[in-house]
N, C-alpha and C positions, 0 to 999 in steps of 0.2 A: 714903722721901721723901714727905713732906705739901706738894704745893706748887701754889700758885694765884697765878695770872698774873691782875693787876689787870687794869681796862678804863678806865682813865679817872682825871681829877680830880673825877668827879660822886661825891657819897654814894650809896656802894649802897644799893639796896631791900633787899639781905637781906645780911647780914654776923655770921658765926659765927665764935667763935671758941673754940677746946679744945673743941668739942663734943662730947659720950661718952652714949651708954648704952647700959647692959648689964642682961641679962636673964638674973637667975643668974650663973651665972661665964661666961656668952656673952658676949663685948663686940661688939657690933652695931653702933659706931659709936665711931670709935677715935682721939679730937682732933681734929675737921674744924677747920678753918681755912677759909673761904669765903667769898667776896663776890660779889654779881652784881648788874648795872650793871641801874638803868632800862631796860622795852624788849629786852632782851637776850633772846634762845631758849636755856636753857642746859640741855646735856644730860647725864645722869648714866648711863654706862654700867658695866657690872661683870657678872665670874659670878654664878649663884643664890647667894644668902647671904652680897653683899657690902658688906649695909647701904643697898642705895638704897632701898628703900621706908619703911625705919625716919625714913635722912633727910625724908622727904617728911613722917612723918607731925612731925619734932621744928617741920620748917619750919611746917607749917600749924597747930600749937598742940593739936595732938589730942593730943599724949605730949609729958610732960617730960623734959627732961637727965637723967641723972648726975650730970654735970659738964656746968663750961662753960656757956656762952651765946648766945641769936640776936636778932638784930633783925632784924625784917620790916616795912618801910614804918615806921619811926621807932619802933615798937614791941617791946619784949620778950616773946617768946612766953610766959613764965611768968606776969610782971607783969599785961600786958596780952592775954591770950589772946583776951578775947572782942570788941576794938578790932582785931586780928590777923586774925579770922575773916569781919570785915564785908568785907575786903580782898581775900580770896582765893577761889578756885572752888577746891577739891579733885576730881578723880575717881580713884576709886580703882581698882585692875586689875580686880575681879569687878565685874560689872553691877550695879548698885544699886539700877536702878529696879524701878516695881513691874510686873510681867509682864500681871498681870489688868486694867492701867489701859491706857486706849488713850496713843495719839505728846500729845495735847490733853490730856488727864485730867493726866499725868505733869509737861509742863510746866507746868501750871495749878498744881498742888501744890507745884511748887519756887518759884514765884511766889507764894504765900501764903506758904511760910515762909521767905523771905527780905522779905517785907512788900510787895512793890514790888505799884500797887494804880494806879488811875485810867489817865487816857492812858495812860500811858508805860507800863502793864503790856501791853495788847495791840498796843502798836503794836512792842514789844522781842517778843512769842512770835511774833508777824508774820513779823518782824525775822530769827530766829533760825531758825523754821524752813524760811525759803527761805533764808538761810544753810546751814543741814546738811541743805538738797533733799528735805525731808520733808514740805512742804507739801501731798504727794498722797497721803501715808498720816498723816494726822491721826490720821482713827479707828481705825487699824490696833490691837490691844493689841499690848504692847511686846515682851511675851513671842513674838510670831508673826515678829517683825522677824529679818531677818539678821542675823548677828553682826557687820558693818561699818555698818546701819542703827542699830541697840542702840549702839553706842557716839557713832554724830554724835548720836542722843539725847541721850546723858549729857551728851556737851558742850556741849549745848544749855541742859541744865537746871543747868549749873555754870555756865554766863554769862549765865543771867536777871538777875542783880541785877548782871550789869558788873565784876565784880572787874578789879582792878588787878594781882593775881599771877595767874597761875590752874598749879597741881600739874596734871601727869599721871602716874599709875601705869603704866609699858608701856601706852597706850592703843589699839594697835591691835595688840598680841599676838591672835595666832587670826584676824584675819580675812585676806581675801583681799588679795592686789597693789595691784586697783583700789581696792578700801576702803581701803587706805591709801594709797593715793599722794594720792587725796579730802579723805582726814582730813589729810594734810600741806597741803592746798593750804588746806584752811580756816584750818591753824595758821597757816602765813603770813599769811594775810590779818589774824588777827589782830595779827600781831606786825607789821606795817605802821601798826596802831593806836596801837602803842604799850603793849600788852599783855606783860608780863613773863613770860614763859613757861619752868618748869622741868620739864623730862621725864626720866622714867628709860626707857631701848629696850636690847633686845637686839638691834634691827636697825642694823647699823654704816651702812649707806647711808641712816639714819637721823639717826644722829650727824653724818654730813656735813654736813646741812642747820642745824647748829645754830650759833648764833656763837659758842660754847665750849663744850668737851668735859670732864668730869671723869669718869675712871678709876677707881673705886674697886674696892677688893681687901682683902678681912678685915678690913673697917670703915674703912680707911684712905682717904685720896683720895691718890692715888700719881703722876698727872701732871692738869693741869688748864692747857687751852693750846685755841689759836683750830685747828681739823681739818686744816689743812695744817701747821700747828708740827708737832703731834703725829706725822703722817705723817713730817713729817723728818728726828724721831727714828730714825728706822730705817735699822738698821747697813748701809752700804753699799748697792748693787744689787740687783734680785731677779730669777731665771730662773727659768721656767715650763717645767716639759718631763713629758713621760708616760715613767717609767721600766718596761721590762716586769718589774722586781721590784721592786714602792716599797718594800715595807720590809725587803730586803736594800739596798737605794742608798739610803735614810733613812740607817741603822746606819755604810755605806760614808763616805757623804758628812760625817757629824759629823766624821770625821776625816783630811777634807784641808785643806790648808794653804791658806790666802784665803779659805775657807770659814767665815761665824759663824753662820750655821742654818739650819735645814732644816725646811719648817712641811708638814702635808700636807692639799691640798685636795680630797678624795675620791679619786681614781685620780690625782691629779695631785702633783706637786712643788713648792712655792717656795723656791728656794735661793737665799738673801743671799750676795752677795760682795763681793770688795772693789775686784774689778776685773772688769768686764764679758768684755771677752776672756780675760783668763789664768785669770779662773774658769770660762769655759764648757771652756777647753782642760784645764783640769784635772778639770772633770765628765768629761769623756767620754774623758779618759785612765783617771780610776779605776774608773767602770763597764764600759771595754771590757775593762779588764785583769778584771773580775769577770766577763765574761759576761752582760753588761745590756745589753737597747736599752735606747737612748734617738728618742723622735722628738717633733716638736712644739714644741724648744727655742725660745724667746724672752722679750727680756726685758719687762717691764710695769712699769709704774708702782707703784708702793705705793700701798695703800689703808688704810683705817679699820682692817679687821680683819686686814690682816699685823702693824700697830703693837698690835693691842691684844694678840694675841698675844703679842708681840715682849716686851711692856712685862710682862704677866702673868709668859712666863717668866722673866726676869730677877729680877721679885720673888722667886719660886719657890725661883730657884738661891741669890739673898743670904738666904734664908732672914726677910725682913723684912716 
């Protein structure tokens, strides 16, 4: 399933369509279909090697199609790449900037080559870096910065010239809680602006925060829906409980009756059912008769990463 839940009667800023490319007999990007509304946070989550970086690079005009086609702010990324480019911030997952330049040198230089010059150059490096609270380490070089400090850089020197889209590659992969919860509050603030923001995260409390989730899995985009749809996708109820043998009562539990899966969260459980009571009594009828505790049972709400699970495996099992 390729499927994308529109936002509106407004013309999307970016809308693809059959999007494909392939590297060798790799298909990295396998008919996107996609649209995303003005202002929108839109997140692209998926395993290693499920084509979201590739998308990032087809949106921002750096790599061409295969096939297929995009439009980004009224432009063709083919056609029009270098019209494409004036419009967007890219950052990409590896740190870009240069390590030997100080927090000052680094934005100065993204500010020359994006041309932005007179007032409005120093009053925007001002601007941005009491934005990403690095106004005390100016002269710091960039290379000595923390790995949550390095990154509100980049984003700093990807929104000197203002873009109207702006890419992130996993942007706060590797760093700390704080450095990302930080980096998330900046993206809000942008996107208060009116900033079009598309991210690719392996962190699903991540995806939460976005106004629409896309799923993607062997190039494909497989659900694409606002973080609570997505969530409701998911089959029945879910219990939590500490079995003292997980993966004897994993193996157990596939095969009782109300039972549609069984996901494991370190030493813990999350079993879907389809009925809250007659599935717990059926838990703890089939592990006592095994010889299992069980303690700690209760049930929880479904989150980001039971669905994304849920969603992977089923592709998995249709083999699609």
């Amino acid at each position: 399933m390729n499927s994308d839940t529109s936002t509106g009667g407004e013309a999307p800023v970016i809308d693809t369509h059959g999007l494909r490319r392939v590297f060798g007999k790799t298909v990295a990007v396998d008919g996107l279909d996609l649209t995303v509304k003005r202002g929108e946070v839109f997140g692209l989550v998926g395993p290693d090697g499920a084509g979201k970086t590739t998308v990032l690079r087809l949106l921002a005009a750096i790599m061409k199609p295969s096939a297929g086609s995009a439009i980004v702010a009224g432009h063709d990324t083919v056609q029009d790449a270098e019209a494409i480019k004036e419009r967007i911030g890219y950052m990409a997952q590896i740190f870009s900037l240069y390590r030997d330049l100080s927090v000052q040198e680094n934005i100065n230089f993204f500010a020359d080559v994006y041309g932005v010059t007179g007032e409005a150059r120093q009053q925007r490096i001002e601007r941005l870096l009491t934005f990403a609270r690095l106004t005390g380490f100016r002269e710091r070089r960039a290379g000595r910065l923390s790995g949550g400090m390095q990154k509100k850089l980049g984003l700093a020197c990807t929104l000197i010239h203002e873009p109207d889209i702006l890419y992130l590659d996993e942007p706060t992969t590797g760093v700390d809680p704080v450095s990302r919860r930080e980096f998330w509050d900046i993206l809000t603030s942008l996107h208060t602006q009116g900033v079009t923001i598309v991210v690719t995260t392996p962190y699903m409390d991540e995806a939460e925060r976005c106004s629409r989730v896309g799923l993607m899995y062997r190039g494909r985009l497989i659900e694409c829906d606002t973080p609570e749809r997505i969530r409701g996708r998911i089959p029945g109820q879910v219990l939590e409980f500490l079995p003292g043998d997980r993966h004897r009562a994993r193996t157990i539990l596939h095969h009782v009756p109300g039972v549609s899966e069984v996901q494991s969260f370190g030493e813990l459980l999350h079993v879907f059912v389809e009925d809250l009571a007659s599935g717990e009594a059926a838990i703890y009828k089939a592990l006592g008769e095994a010889g299992i505790s069980i303690s700690a049972m209760r049930p929880i709400e479904p989150r980001m990463e039971e669905a994304f699970i849920s969603l992977i495996r089923r592709q998995e099992e249709t083999g699609k």
